[in-house]
N, C-alpha and C positions, 0 to 999 in steps of 0.2 A: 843452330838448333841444339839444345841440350838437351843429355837422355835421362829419362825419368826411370828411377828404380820404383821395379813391383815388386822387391823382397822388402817384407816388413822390418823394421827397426823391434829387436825383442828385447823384451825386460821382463824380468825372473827377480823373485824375491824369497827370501825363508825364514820359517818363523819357528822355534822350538813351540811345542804344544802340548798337550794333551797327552802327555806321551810319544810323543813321536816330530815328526815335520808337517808343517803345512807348508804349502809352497802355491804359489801366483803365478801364472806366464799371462804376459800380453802381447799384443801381436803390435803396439805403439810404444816402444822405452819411454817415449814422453808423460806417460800414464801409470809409470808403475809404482811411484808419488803413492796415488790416490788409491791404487789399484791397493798398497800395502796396508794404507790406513783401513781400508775394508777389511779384507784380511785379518785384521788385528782387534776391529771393532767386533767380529762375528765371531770369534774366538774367545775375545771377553764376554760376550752375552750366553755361547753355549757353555763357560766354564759358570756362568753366577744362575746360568737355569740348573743342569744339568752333570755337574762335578759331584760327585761322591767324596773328596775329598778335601770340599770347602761345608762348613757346619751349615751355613746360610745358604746352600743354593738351593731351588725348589724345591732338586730332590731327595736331598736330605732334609729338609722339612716334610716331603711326602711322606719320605719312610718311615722318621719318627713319627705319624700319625698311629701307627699300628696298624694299618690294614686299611683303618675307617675310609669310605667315601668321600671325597675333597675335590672342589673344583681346580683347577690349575689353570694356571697362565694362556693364551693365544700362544703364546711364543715356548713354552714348554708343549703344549700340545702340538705344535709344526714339529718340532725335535721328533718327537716320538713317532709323529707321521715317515718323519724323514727315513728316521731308525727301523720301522715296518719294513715301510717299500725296500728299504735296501737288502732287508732278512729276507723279502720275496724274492728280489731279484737276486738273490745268490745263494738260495735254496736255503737257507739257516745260515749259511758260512758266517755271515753277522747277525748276531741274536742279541737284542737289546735286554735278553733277561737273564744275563750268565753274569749278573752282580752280585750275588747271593753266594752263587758260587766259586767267584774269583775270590772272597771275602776270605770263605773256607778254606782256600788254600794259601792264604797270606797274601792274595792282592787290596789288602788295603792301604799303603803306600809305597811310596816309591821302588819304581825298579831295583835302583841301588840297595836300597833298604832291603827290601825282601832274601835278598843273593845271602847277606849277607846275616841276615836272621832266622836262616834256614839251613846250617848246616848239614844236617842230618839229609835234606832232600823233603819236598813237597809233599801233604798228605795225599792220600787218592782223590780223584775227583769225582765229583758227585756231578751228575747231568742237569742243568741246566732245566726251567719249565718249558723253555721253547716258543720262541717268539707267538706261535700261532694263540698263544691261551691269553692273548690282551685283545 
C-alpha cells in the first residue's frame, strides 16, 4: 500500500508590473503554466484600459476628453468598480482619484525618473478629490 501526500505541490510565479510585483500561488505546480499566462494576460488588459502612461489606453483617451461625458468600456468600468470597492474596504487608503495629484508632484513617469529629476525635493501635496466624489 502506498501513501498519498495531502501537502499540495506549489507553484509561485512573478511578474514586474505596474510599478511594483504581481505574483501568482497555486496550490497544483502542474498549473502555474497557465496560472502565469493569466497573470500576464490581465496585466496587459489593465495596463491598455487603464495606464496613465501609455497615450492610447482608455484613460488617457478619457482625460484628454476634457471633462465631457463619454461612455467607456465593460472592462474599464469593472476596473473602476474594482478600484471603488477596494477605497471602501480600506477606508481611502486606496483612492482611485489621487492622479491629478501624483501628476503634481512629478509622478508622471517612472520611479527612477522622478529621484532623479527632483533634486531639490517633491513640491507639496495637494489632497486628492477622494474616491467617494465618482
Amino acid at each position: 500500500m502506498s501513501a498519498v501526500s495531502l501537502v499540495p505541490s506549489l507553484g509561485r510565479s512573478e511578474v514586474r508590473a505596474l510599478g511594483t510585483t504581481a505574483e501568482v500561488l497555486v496550490t497544483e505546480s502542474r498549473t502555474i503554466a497557465m496560472a502565469d499566462v493569466l497573470l500576464r494576460r490581465q496585466l496587459e488588459r489593465v495596463d491598455l484600459l487603464a495606464s496613465r502612461f501609455r497615450a492610447d489606453s482608455e484613460v488617457s483617451l478619457l482625460n484628454a476628453g476634457g471633462g465631457r461625458p463619454v461612455q467607456v468600456s465593460e472592462g474599464l468600468a469593472e476596473l473602476v468598480e474594482v478600484a471603488l470597492r477596494a477605497a471602501c474596504l480600506t477606508d481611502g487608503a486606496v483612492d482611485p482619484t489621487v492622479g491629478a495629484a501624483m501628476g503634481r508632484i512629478g509622478y508622471d513617469r517612472d520611479f527612477a525618473a522622478m529621484v532623479k529629476d527632483q533634486p531639490g525635493g517633491s513640491p507639496a501635496p495637494e489632497p486628492a478629490p477622494g474616491w467617494q466624489t465618482i
